[in-house]
N, C-alpha and C positions, 0 to 999 in steps of 0.2 A: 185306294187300290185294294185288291180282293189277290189273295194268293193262291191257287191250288197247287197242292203236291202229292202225285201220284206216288205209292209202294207197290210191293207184291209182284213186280212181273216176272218171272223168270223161265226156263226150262224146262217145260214137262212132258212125257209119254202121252202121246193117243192115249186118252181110255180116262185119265189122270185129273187131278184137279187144283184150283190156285185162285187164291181168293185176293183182289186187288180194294186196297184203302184209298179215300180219297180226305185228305185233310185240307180245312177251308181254315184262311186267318188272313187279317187284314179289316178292311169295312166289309165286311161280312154280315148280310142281314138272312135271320133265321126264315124269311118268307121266298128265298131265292129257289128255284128249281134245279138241282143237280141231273147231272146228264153222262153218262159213260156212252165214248162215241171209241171208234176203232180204225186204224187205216193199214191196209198189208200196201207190199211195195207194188206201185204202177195202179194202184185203185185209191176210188176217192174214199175221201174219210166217212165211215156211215155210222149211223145212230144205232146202240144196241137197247140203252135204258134207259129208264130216268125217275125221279121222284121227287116231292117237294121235299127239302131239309128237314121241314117239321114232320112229313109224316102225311099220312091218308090214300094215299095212289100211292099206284106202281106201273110201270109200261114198260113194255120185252119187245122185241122184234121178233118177229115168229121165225127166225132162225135160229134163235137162240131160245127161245121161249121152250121150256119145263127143263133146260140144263143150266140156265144163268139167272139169278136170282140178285136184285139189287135193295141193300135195307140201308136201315143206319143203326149205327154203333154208338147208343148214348154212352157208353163210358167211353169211349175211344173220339168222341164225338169226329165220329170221319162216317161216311157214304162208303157203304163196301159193295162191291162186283164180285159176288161167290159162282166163280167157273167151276162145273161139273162137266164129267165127260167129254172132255177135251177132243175136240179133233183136228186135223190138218190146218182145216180151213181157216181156224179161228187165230191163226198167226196174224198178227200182226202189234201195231203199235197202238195200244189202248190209252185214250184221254178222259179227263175228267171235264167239267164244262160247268159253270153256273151263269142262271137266266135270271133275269126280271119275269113273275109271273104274269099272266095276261097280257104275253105281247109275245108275238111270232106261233112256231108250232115247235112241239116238245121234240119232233124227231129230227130237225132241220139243225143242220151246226151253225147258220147263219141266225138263228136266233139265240145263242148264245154270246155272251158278253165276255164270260171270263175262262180262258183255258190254262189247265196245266203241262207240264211239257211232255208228259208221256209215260209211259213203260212198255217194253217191251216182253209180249208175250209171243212166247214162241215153243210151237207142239212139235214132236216128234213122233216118228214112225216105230 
């Protein structure tokens, strides 16, 4: 089994920023694709980023694309979601996700195999 465990969520001002950790353990293989997906209340869960574990690509949603930035953290070895410029919209409950490469589409949550339980990000006016 594969474990993810989301940090970082909390409370911040429109305008504001908060950078969310994803830490993998378990059977954890370094060729998995990582994926940060989001869901606010009464909408479905959507895809905001993603990247392989090892590195090479990177993929934004063009909603979020030049304020949210997804890397990895070799000393921290976790997948981090760095939120910039926060806004209203971007409330909701943020997940972590990891795939088998070469099988489904990166933005789809249905092509993920292993989710973490969440954090809550939530913007203020």
């Amino acid at each position: 089994q594969v474990q993810l465990v989301e940090s970082g969520g909390g409370l911040v001002q429109a305008g504001g920023s908060l950078r969310l950790s994803c830490t993998a353990s378990g059977r954890f293989f370094s060729s998995y694709v990582m994926g940060w997906f989001r869901q606010a209340p009464g909408k479905e869960r959507e895809f905001v980023a993603s990247m392989p574990w090892s590195g090479g690509w990177t993929y934004i949603t063009d909603s979020v694309k030049g304020r949210f930035t997804i890397s990895r953290d070799n000393a921290k070895t976790t997948v981090d979601l760095q939120m910039n410029s926060l806004k209203l919209e971007d409330t909701a409950v943020y997940y972590c996700a990891a795939r088998t490469p070469g099988t489904g589409r990166t933005y789809l949550a249905t092509s993920y195999d292993y989710w973490g339980q969440g954090t809550q990000v939530t913007v203020s006016s």
